[in-house]
C-alpha positions as CSV (number, residue, x, y, z in Angstrom):
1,X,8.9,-3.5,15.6
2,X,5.6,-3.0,14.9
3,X,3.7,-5.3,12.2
4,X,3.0,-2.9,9.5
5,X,-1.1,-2.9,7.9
6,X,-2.1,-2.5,4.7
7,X,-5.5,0.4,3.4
8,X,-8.2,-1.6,2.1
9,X,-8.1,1.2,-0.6
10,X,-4.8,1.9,-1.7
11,X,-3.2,-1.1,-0.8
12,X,-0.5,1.8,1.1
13,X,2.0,-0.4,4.2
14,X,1.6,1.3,7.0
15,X,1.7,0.8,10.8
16,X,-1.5,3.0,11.6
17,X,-5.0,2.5,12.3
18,X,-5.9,4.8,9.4
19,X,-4.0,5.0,5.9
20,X,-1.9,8.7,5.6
21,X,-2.4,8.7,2.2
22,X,-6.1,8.3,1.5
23,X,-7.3,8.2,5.0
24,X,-9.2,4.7,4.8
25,X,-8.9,1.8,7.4
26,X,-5.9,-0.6,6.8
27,X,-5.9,-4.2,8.0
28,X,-3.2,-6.6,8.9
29,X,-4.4,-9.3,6.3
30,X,-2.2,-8.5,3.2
31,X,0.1,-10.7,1.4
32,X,3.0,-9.9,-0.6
33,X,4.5,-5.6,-1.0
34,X,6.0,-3.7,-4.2
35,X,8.5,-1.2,-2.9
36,X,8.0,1.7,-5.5
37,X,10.8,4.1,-6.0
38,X,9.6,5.7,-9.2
39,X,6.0,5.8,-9.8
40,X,5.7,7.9,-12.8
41,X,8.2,5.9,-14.8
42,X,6.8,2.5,-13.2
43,X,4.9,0.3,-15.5
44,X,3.9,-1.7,-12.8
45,X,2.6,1.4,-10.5
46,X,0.9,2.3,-12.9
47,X,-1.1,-1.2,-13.5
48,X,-1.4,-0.7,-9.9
49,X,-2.8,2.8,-9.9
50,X,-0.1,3.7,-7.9
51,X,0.5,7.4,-7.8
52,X,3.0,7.8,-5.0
53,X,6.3,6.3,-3.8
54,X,6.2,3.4,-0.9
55,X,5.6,0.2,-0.3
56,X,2.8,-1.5,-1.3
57,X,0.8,-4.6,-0.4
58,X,-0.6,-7.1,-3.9
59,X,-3.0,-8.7,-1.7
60,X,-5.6,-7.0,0.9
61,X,-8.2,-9.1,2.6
62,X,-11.2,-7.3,3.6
């Protein structure tokens, strides 16, 4: 299993070089994820500016 990487953007989890939902870089220095399941009735998504379903790194380093 491949260690996932989080966009330096959107914060997205993902295993590719490039995030699929905003296209940026993602990096393997992240700590912590949010699984969302429901982002338009999510409280914390939207905090987050979270406008999707997924999971989610809380900390990127850049």
């Amino acid at each position: 299993m491949a260690k996932k990487k989080a966009c330096k953007v959107c914060n997205y989890l993902t295993e590719e070089k490039e995030c699929p939902l905003c296209g940026s870089e993602t990096v393997k220095e992240w700590q912590g994820y949010l699984v969302v399941v429901d982002h338009e009735h999510s409280e914390i998504a939207r905090k987050m500016k979270i406008h999707t379903n997924g999971k989610f790194a809380l900390k990127v380093r850049e």
